[in-house]
N, C-alpha and C positions, 0 to 999 in steps of 0.2 A: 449607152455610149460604148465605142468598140476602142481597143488598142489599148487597154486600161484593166490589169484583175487584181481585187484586192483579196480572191480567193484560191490558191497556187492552186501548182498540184500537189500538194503536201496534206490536203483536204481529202481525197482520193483515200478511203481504206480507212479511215478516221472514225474511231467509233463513239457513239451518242447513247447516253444511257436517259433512260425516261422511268419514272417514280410512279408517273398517272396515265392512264387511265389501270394501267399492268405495268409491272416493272418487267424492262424490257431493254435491250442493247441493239441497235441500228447499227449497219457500216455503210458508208458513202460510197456509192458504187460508180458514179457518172456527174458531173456536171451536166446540165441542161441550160441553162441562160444566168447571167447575172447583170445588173444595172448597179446603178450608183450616182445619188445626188451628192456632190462636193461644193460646199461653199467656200465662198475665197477668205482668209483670213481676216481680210478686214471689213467683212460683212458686217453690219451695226444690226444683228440679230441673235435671240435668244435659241432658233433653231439648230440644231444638230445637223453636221455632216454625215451620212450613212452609204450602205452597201446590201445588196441583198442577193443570194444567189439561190436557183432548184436543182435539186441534188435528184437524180435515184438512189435510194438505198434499199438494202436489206436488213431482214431480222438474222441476226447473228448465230440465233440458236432455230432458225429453220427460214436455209437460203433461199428456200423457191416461194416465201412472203417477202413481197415488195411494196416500196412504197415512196412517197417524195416528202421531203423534207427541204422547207425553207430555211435559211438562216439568214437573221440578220443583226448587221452589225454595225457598230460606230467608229468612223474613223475620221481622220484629224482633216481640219481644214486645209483646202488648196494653201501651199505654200508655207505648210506650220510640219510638214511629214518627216524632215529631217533635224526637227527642234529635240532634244536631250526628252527622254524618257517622262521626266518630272515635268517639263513647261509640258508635253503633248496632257497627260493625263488634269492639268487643268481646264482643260476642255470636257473632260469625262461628268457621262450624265448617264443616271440610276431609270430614268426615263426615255420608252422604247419611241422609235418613231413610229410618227401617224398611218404610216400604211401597214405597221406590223400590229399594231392597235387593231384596225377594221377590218383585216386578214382573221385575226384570230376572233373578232366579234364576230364576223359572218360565219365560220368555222363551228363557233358553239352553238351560233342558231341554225346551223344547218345538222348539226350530231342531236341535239336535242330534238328538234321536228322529225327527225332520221326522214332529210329528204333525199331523192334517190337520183337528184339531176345535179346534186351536187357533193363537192369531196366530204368526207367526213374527219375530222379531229382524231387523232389516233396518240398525238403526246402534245405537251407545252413544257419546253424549259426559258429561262431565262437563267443571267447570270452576271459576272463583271468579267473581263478581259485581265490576264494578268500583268504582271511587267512589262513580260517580254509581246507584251500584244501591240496592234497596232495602237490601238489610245489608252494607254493602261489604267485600269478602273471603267472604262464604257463599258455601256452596254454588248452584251450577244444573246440572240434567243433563237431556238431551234422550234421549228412548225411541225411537225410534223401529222400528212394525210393520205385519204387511201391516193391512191395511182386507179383514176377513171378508165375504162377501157374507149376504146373505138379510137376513129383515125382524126386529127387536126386537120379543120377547113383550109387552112391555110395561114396568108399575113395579111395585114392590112394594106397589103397592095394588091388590085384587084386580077392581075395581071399574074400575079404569081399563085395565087390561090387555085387549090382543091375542085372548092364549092362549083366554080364557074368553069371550070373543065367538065362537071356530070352533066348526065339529061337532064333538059328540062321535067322530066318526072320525078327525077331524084332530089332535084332542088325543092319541086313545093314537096313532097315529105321530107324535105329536111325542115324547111321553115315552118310545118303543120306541126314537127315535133318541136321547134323553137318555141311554137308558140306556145304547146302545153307547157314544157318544160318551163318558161319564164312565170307566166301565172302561177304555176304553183310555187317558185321562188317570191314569188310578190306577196305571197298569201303568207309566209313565214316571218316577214317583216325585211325582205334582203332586196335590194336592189341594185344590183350590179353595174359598179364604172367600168370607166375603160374598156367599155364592147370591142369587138373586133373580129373577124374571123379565126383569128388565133386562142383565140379563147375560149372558142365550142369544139368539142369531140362528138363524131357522127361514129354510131353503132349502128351501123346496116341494117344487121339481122334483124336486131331488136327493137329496129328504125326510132330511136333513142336518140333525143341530145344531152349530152352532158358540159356544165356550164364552167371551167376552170381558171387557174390565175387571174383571180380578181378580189375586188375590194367590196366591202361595203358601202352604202349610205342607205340614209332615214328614206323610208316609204312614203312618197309625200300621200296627204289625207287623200282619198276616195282614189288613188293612182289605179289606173284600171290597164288594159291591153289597148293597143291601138296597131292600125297592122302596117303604120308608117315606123313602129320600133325594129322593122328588119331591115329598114334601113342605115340604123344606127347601128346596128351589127354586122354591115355588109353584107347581105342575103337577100335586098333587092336597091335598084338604083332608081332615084322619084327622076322626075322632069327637071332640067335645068333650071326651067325657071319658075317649081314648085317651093313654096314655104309649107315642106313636109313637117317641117321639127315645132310647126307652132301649134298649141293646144287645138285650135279651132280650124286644123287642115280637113276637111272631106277626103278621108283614105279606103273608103267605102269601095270607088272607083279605081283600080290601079293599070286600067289597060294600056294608060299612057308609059307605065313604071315598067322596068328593065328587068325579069324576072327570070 
């Protein structure tokens, strides 16, 4: 959502200390993107309102290592934001949201397998907000991973994107590295939502994908490759009026498909 930041620039220059895996001090060098789900006050649900933003930063004690750090955070319900200190922190919950859960689940099974198509874990804090926070007593927790090299395919609009300005040569080695790089994600137990072209980093040289800003879920049993999943990623376009996305599509054939 645009026109809306529940992370100033008071963030900026802000430094983060981290216990595990090294003790270690971070400073926030850059904004890169933030979102934000707000529920309305009078939601008749147990879930949490939240924020989340990707930082650059650096290590404090040696500036030329970088690295990105998530944060996320709990904030008050649409139309509760200007209630007294003490009614907002009735809302405060010890319990992080579901996408900062499956961020740092994928996170550990990608550090632990030390796979190489995706970020690696490099800290985990969590903590409560104080008074003067936006929900005093909510949650905050800091991500922090490596910074993938190579360049963003683009957005998930096909029109603005990277991918689809290269040669036709660059594009099928890009999608021949998609497609290693996914399998050996799938093989770790990680399966990645929220596909997109903005989500994959293309290394030229090293004709490399790298898979970023995303989530986990469960590997459904026997999930195998299929070459109708670059479509789900934007990296090729099926037939109008093909049923790519259904188990039992023949994607064997893709001469009809937009490559």
């Amino acid at each position: 959502m645009a026109g809306r930041t529940f992370f100033g620039s008071h963030f900026i220059g802000m430094n983060i200390t981290f216990d595990k895996p090294r003790s270690a001090t971070w400073t926030l060098v850059k904004k890169l993107n933030e979102e934000y789900r707000q529920l309305a006050d009078f939601d008749n649900t147990q879930a949490t309102s939240f924020a989340h933003a990707l930082f650059l930063c650096r290590d404090a004690a040696n500036t030329n290592e970088q690295a990105l750090m998530r944060i996320h955070v709990q904030i008050p319900r649409a139309g509760s934001e200007f209630e007294l200190p003490e009614e907002r922190a009735r809302q405060a919950s010890e319990e992080v949201n579901w996408l900062n859960k499956s961020e740092l689940h994928a996170l550990e099974l990608s550090t632990a397998h030390c796979c190489e198509y995706l970020p690696i874990l490099l800290g985990f804090r969590k903590g409560r907000q104080e008074t003067t926070g936006l929900l005093p007593g909510g949650y905050i927790s800091y991500l922090l991973m490596t910074n993938m090299p190579g360049i963003r395919l683009g957005t998930n609009v096909e029109e603005d994107s990277l991918f689809w300005s290269l040669p036709r040569t660059e594009r099928d080695e890009i999608r021949e590295a998609f497609k290693v790089a996914y399998r050996d994600v799938l093989t770790i137990g990680i399966c990645p939502e929220f596909p997109g072209l903005k989500n994959l980093l293309w290394e030229k040289q090293s004709k490399k994908i790298y898979i970023v800003d995303f989530q986990a879920s469960e590997v459904e049993q026997n999930m195998a490759w299929r070459n109708s999943m670059w479509a789900g990623w934007g990296l090729a376009t099926p037939p109008e009026t093909s049923r790519w996305y259904e188990v039992q599509y023949d994607d064997t054939d893709m001469s009809e498909w937009k490559l």
